[in-house]
Structure formats: C-alpha cells, structure tokens
N, C-alpha and C positions, 0 to 999 in steps of 0.2 A: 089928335096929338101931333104935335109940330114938332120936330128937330132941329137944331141949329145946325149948320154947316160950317163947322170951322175948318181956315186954313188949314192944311197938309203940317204945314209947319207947326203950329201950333199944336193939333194932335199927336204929332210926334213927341215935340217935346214934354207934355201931359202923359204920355204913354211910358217913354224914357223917367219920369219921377216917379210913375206907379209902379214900376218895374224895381227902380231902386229904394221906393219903399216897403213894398211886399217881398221882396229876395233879397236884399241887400246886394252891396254893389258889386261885389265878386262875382257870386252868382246873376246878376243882371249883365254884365258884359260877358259872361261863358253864354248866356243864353244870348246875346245879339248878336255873339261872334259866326253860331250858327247861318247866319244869314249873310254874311257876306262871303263875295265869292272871292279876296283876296287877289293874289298875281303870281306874274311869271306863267314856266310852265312844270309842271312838278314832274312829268313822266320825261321831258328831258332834263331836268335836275337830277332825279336819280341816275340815268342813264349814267352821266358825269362821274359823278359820287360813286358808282357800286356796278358799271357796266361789265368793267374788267376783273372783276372779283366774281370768285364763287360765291355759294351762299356759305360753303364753311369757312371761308375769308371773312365772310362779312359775320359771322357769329364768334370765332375766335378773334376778333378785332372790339364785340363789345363785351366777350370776355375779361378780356384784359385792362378794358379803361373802368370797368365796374370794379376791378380789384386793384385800381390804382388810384381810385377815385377814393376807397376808402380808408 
C-alpha cells in the first residue's frame, strides 16, 4: 500500500473543509481557535486592568455592568 504525500498546504486546507463540513463553521473555528497561541502578554494585561483593585472591587464592578447592561 502506497500513500501519496501531499503538500502541507494542501492537507491543510482538505482538513479545514472536513472540519467545516462535519462541525460546521462555528464549531470548526471554536475548535482551531484551540490551537493558536494568540499575543501579547495576558499576565501583564491583567496586572494593568485589576493590579490595583481588590478582588471585591473587581466583583462589585461586574456587578453593576450585569445590571446596567440589562
């Protein structure tokens, strides 16, 4: 039994329509998203965002936008 060796690219993009035809495409991109590592740095993002707050700052703060939001 013999295999064909196809390009990278080309398996890929074979892989990406199996994907989005067996899951559909919502689900096919939640699942590719998995794998990318994305950017920045997220532990000094937070830091910025929530360093100088307590944790009951930061739960009284999504208090408030959940009952302002509705």
């Amino acid at each position: 039994m013999t295999t064909e060796v196809k390009p990278l690219a080309e398996i890929n993009q074979q892989a990406i329509r199996l994907l989005y035809r067996e899951l559909g495409v919502v689900n096919a991109v939640r699942f590719l998203k998995q794998f990318t590592t994305g950017f920045g740095d997220y532990t000094k993002e937070r830091d910025v965002l929530f360093g100088d707050k307590t944790l009951d700052e930061i739960v009284s703060d999504i208090e408030q936008r959940r009952t302002s939001s509705s």
